[in-house]
C-alpha positions as CSV (number, residue, x, y, z in Angstrom):
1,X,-27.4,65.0,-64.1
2,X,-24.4,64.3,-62.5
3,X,-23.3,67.6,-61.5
4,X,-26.4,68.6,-60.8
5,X,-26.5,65.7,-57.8
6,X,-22.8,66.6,-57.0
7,X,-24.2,70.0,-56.3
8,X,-26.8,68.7,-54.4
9,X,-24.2,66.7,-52.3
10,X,-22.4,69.8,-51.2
11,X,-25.6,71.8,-50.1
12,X,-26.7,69.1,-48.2
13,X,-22.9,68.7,-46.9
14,X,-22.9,72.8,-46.2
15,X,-26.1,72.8,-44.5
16,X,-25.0,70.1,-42.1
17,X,-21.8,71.5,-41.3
18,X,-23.5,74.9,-40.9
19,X,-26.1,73.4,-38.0
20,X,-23.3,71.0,-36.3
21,X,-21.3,74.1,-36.0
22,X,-24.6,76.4,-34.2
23,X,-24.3,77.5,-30.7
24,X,-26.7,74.8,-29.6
25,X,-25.1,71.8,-31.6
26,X,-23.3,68.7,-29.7
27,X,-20.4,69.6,-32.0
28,X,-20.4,73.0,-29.6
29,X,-21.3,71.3,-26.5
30,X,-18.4,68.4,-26.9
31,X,-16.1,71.4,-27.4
32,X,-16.9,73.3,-24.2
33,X,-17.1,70.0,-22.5
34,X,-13.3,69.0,-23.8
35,X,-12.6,72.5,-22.2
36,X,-13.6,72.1,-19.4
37,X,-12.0,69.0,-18.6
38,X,-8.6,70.0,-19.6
39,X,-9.4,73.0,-17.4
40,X,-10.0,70.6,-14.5
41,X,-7.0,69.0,-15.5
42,X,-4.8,72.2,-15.4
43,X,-6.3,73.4,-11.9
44,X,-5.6,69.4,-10.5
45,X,-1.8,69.4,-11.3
46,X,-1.3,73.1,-10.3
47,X,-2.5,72.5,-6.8
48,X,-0.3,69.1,-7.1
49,X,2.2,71.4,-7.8
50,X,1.3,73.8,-4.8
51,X,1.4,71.4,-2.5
52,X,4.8,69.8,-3.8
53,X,6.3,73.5,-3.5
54,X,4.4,74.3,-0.2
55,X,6.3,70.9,1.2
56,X,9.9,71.8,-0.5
57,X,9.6,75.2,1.2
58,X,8.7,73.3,5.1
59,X,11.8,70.8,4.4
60,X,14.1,73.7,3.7
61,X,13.3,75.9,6.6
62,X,13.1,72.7,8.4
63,X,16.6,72.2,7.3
64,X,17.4,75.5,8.1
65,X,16.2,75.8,11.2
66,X,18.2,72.7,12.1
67,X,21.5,73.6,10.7
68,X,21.1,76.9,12.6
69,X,20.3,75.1,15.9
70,X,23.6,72.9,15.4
71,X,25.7,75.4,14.3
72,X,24.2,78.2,17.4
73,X,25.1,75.0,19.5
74,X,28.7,74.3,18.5
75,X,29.2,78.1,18.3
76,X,28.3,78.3,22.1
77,X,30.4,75.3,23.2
78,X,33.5,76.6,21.2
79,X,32.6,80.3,23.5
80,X,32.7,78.2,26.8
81,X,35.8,76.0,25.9
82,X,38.0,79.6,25.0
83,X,36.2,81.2,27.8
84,X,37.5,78.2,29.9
85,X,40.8,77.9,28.2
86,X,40.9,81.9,29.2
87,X,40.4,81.6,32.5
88,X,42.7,78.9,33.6
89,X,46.2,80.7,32.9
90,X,45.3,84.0,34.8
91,X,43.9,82.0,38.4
């Protein structure tokens, strides 16, 4: 008798997991739900990220742009000053 209920056991046990595991089960529905959420998850920190590269990419041709602007201006000066320097010798 004792096998016989241990056997019992294990069809009950097989034809449990067999429904949990269906298309229509909450074992099923907790999975696609865990999905989605880390799918969320993955789409929140990529546009984080976006964002964080889109700002990086403004500060360096901020930077840029203002290096360029100071250098443009002390190449200019340095052009008037040899320009200057130039000119006073041959009057």
């Amino acid at each position: 008798m004792g096998v016989r209920d241990k056997l019992s056991q294990a069809s009950i046990y097989l034809r449990k997991l067999r429904l949990s595991l269906g298309p229509d089960s909450y074992f099923q529905y907790k999975r696609g739900r865990k999905h989605e959420r880390k799918q969320a998850d993955h789409a929140r920190e990529q546009a984080k990220d976006s964002i964080e590269r889109e700002r990086d990419e403004a500060d360096r041709g901020r930077e840029y742009e203002e290096r360029y602007t100071h250098e443009r201006e002390a190449d200019v000066l340095r052009e008037r000053t040899e320009r200057a320097g130039d000119r006073g010798p041959d009057r």
